[in-house]
N, C-alpha and C positions, 0 to 999 in steps of 0.2 A: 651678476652673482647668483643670481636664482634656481641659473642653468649650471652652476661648475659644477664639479667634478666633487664626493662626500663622502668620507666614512666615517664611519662609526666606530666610539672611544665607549672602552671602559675599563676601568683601571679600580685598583685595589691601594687602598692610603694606607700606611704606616704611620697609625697615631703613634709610636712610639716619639717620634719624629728623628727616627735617625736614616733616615731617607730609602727607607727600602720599600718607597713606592712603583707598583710594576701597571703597563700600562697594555694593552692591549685593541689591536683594531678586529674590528670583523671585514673580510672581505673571502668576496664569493661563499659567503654562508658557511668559514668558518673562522674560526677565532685563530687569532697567533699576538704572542709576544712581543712588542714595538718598545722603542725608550723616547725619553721626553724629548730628546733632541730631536727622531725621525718623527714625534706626533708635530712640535713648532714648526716643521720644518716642510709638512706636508701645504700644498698651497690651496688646495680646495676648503672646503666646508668640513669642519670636526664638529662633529655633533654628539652630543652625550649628554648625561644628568649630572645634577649638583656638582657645577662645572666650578662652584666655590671653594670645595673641597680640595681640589685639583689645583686652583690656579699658581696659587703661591709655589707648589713642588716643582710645578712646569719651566715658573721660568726662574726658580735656584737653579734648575740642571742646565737648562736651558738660555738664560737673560733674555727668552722672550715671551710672548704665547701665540697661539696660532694664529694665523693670517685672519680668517673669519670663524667662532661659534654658535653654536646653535646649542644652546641646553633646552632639553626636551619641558621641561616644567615651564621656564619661562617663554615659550615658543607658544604652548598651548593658553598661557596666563594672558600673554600681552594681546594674542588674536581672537579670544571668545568672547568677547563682551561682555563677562559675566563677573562682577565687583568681587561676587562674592569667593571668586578662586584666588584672589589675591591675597583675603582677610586669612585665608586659610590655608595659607600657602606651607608656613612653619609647623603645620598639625599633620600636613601625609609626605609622603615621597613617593620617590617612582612607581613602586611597587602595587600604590592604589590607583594608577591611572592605567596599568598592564595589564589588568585583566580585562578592562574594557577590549581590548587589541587581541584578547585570545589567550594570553596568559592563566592559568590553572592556581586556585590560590598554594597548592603546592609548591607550584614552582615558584608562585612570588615569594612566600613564606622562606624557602630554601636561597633565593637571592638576596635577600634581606638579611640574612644572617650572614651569608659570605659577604656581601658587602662590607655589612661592617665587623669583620671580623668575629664573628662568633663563633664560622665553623672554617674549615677550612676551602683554600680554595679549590674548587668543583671547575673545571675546561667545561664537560658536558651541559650543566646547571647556567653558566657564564653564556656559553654561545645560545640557548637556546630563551632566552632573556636578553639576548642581543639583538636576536632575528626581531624578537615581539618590538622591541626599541626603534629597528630600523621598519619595521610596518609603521609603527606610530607617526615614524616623522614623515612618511609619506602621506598618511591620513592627514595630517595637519595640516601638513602644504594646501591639500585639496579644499581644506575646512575652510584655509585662512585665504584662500581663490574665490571662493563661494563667497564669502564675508566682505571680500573687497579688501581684505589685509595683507595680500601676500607682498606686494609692492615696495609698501612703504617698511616691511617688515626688515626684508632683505636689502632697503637699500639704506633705511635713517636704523631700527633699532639695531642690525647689526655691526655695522663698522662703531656705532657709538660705543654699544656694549665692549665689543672690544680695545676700542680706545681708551676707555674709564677702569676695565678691567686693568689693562696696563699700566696705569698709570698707580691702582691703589697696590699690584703686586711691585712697583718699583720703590712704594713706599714714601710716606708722608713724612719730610724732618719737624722731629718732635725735641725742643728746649727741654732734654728732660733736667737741664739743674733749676728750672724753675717749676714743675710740675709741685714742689711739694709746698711753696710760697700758694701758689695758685687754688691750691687743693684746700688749704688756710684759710685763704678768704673765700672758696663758696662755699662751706662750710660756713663761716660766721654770715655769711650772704644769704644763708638760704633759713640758718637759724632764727637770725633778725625778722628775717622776712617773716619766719613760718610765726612768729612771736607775734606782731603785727598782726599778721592776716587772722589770727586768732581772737584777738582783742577786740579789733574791730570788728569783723561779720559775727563771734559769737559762735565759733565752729571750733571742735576739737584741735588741740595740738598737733598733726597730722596733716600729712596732702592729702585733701578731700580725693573719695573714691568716686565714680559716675553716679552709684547714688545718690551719694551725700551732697552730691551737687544739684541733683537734679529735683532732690526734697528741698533747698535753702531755694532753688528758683521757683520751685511750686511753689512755695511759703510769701513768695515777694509776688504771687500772683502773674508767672511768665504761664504763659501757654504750651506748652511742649507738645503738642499733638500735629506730627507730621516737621517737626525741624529739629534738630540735631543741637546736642547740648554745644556742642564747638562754637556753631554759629553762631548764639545767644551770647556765648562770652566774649567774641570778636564783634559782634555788629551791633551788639543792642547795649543803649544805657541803661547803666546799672545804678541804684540808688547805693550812694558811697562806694560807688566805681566795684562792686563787686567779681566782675567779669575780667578786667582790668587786672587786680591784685590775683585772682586766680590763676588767668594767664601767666602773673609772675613768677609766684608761687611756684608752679610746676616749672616754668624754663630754670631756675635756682635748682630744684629738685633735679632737673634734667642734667644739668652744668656738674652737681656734684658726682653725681651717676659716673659722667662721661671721664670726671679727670680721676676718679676713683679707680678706672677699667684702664688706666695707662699704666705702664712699669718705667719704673726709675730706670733700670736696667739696661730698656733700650732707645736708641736717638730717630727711629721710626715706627711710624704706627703703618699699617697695611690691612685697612677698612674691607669690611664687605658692603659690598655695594648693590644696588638693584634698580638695575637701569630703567626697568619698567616698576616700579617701587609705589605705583596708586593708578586708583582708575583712570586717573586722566592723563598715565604715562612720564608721573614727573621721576626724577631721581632722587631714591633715599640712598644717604650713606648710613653703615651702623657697623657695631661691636669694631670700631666705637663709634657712636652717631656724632662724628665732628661739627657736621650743620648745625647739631643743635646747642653750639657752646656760643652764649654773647659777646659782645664783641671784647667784653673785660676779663676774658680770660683766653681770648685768642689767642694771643702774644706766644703761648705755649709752642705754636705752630713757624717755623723756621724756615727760614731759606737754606740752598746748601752753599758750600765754600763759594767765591766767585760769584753768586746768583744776587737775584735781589725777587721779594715777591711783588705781583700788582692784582690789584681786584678791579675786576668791570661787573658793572652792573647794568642790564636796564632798566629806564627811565620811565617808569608810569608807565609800565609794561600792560597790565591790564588795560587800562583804558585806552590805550591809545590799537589794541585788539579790535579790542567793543566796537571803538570808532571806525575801523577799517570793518568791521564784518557788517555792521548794520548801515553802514554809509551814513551816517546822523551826522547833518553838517553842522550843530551846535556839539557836538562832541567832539567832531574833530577840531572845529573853532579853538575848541576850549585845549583842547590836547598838543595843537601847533602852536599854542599863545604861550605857552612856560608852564609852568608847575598848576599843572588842572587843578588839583586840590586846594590851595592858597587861591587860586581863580575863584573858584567854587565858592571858597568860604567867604571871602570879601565882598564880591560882586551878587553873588544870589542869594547866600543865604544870614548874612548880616553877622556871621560869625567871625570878627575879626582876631585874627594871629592863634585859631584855633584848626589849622591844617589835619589834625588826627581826626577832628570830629567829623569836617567836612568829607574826610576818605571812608570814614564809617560809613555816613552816611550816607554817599555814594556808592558803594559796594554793595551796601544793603541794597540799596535803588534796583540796582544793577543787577542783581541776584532773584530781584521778586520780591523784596517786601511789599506790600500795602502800601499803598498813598496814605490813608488816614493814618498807620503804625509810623512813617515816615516820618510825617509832620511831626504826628506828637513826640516821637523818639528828637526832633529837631529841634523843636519847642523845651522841651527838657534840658537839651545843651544849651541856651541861651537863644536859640533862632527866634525870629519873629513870624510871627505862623502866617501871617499875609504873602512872606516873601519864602516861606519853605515853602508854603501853596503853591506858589508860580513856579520856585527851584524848579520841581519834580514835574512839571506841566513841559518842559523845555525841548524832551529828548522825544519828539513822537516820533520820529522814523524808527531809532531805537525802539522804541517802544512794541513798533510794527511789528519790528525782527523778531523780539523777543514773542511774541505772539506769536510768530511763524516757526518759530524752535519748539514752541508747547506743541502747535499743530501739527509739525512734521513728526514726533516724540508719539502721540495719542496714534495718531494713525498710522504709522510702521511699525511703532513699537522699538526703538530704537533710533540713535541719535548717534551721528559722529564727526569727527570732522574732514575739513577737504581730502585729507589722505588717511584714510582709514579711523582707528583709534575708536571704535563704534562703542555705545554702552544700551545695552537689554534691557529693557522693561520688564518686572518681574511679574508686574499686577495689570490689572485691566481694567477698563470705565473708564471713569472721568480722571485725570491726572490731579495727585493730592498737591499740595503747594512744597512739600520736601519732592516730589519728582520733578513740578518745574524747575526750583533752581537746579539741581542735577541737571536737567537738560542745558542748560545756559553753561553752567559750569562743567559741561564734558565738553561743548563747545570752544569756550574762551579758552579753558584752562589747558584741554586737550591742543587746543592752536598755539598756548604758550609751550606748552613742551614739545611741540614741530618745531618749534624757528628755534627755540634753546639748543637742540640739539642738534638741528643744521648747523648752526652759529659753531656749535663744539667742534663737527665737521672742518667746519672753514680754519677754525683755530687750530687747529691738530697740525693742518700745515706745515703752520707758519715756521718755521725753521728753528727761531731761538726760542719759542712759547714749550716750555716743559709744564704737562696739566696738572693741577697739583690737587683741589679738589672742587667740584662743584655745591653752589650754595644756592639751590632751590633753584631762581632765574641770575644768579650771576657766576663767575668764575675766579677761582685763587690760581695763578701760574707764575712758576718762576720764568724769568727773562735775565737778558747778560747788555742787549742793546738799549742806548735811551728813545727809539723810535720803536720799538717793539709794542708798550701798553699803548697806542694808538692806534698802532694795525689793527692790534685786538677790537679796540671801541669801534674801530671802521667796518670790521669784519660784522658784529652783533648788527651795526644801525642796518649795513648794505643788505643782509640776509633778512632782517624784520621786510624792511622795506619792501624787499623782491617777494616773500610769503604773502606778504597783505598785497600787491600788486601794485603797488604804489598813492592806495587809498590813502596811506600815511605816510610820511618819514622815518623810522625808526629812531630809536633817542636812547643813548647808551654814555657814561661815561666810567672816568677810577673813581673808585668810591674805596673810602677809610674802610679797612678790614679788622681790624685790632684795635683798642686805644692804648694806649702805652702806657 
């Protein structure tokens, strides 16, 4: 795919929305007018900006979209290494990244407005912001060859991108006669909650904002220097579960959000989506972010006539990663033996039928905490500090690796995994303890979203699997066969499996997507 054949889209949207979207290729350096059907229809590389805007018209006119994509913003986002073009992605458009390429602020200024309709459309202004487009994706190419990105760019993020793209322009069936039952209870779900969470921590009526969280964990004595307030609330104990109730708190906040931004009106939602959606290349869905609805409000989400839906998920995904990257034969031990975490908590750290805490604590491990933070954060859950002692003593090949990620990280400057996925160092010296886990965690994390999205690959297939939405590391699809959700679970294990090279088995099964 790297080598085909490519041109370049650019097209003018009618927000009116009564379709008098017009579309445009450049070829031999000049512009002419194409319709949706000859752009779907083209078999090479369509390459163009905010290819979001676009998708949905393309394939009303069309019932498809192009064979392969290439939108220029996420092109340059997923191959720089650089976190911070991602955070920043919704703040510029094309038009700030054209000038670097020769662009005149003139003329971006004058593209910007005809884009989006302010002025009218300019042929002249159009081609010659078409040229600067097609320079750019050439630069790119070259950037993301130099980088060691081009590979895996063109052969894992594009066919996904477009696989996920089609599947959110063919649209999600949405239950809307229960949307407004739904919408009912996370409202009183998120009110109870916010009423709670007030009472107890002592925090205004409100979802705490970054600071107001970050003043109640200075107040409890948390350290904040060089770790991210996220982390604190997922990995560390909190006195009266503070972090915990937080975490809640917002996913309530989020659920109302979500079923707020649905319409009665219509029986599908059609997500934008971002295939490369964080540093470490996982997938965000949003407007509306369906990922982020619990499982007690999923139900909203439907099968179509004849279908049935299924969820695969895997299994101890992270660790059984870890275990394959650092070869730690008590990891992998523990990851082939059944549910590592229940292992964990029973066997090492004396924490019986307490599976959440032993994954905290674990993860933190995993991540770079402190041995001494460790223990005592273990001691705090109920552990017996003799046997949290020894817990964390267990994993020294791990241990090695994890050593050799800081090392590799200090000295290149950069860290990535087997097939590209790199992340930049911004600072220099001695690596702060918020840069080592980063390093670990563009590692593992960046390796879970290689096999996720091979796995997506292999599922795309399968014949009767329609993809309906992805959930972080597992998948909702509809099916029509009863041998279908197995292929699936066989597909996820067989692809882990063959990524980690068979230092592991992969471990996948259906897992409850909704509770009724």
């Amino acid at each position: 795919m790297i080598n085909s054949a490519r041109k370049l889209l650019l097209f003018i949207i009618d927000f009116t929305g009564r379709g008098d979207d017009r579309f445009y290729w450049l070829e031999d350096d000049q512009l002419s007018e194409t319709s949706a059907e000859q752009v779907v229809g083209f078999q090479g590389i369509v390459v163009c900006h905010d290819f979001w805007m676009v998708r949905d018209a393309l394939f009303d006119k069309a019932q498809d979209l192009p064979k392969a994509i290439i939108d220029l913003d996420e092109f340059r986002i997923a191959t720089c290494g650089n976190p911070e073009d991602r955070l920043s992605r919704e703040k510029v458009d094309i038009t700030s990244e054209m000038e670097r390429y020769g662009a005149s602020p003139e003329l971006c200024s004058a593209y910007r407005r005809m884009f989006y309709r302010g002025v009218k459309f300019d042929i002249d202004v159009a081609c010659k912001a078409a040229k600067i487009m097609s320079n750019m994706y050439d630069d790119l190419c070259a950037e993301a060859s130099a980088n060691g990105e081009l590979e895996r760019f063109f052969t894992v993020e594009v066919p996904v991108y477009r696989l996920l793209q089609r599947a959110m322009s063919a649209g999600i069936s949405v239950n809307s006669a229960i949307i407004s039952e739904k919408r009912r209870n996370a409202e009183y779900d998120y009110y109870f909650c916010l009423k709670n969470y007030s009472s107890k921590h002592d925090m205004p009526l409100e979802v705490p904002n970054q600071n107001a969280i970050e003043r109640k964990l200075s107040s409890q004595e948390f350290d904040l220097t060089g770790v991210s307030v996220e982390y604190i609330l997922e990995f560390l104990p909190h006195e009266h579960d503070f972090g915990g109730d937080t975490l809640a708190l917002q996913e309530f906040a989020s659920a109302k959000r979500v079923l707020s931004s649905l319409t009665l009106s219509s029986s599908y939602a059609r997500p934008i989506i971002d295939v490369f959606g964080s540093r470490t290349s996982r997938v965000h869905v949003r407007s509306p972010p369906l990922q982020n609805l619990p499982k007690k409000y999923r139900s909203i989400i439907a099968a179509r006539k004849g279908r049935d839906l299924c969820y695969v998920d895997f299994d101890q995904y992270e660790v059984g990663i870890m275990a394959a990257l650092s070869e730690d034969p008590e990891l992998i031990t523990l990851y082939g033996a059944g549910d590592m975490y229940e292992l964990f908590a029973t066997t090492h750290l004396g924490l019986m039928g307490n599976r959440k805490a032993a994954k905290q604590l674990f993860l933190s491990y995993a991540y770079g905490m402190s041995q001494k933070a460790l223990v005592d954060a273990a001691v705090s859950l109920g552990a017996d500090r003799k046997k949290a002692k020894a817990a964390f003593k267990l994993f020294t090949k791990y241990e090695e690796w994890k050593k050799a990620i800081w090392a590799e990280f200090q000295r290149n400057g950069r860290i990535a995994t087997a097939e590209g996925n790199h992340y930049k160092r911004s600072g220099t010296g001695k690596l702060l303890s918020k840069e080592c886990r980063s390093a670990v965690s563009q590692v593992v994390q960046g390796t879970a979203s290689l096999i996720f999205k091979k796995a997506l690959l292999e599922v795309g297939i399968i014949q009767d699997v329609t993809i309906i939405l992805p959930m972080h590391d597992a998948l909702l699809f509809e099916f029509s066969f009863p041998g279908t959700p197995e292929k699936v679970v066989r597909a996820f294990e067989r692809v882990m499996t063959e990524q980690l090279h068979g230092r592991v088995k992969g471990k996948a099964s259906i897992s409850q997507f909704a509770l009724s």
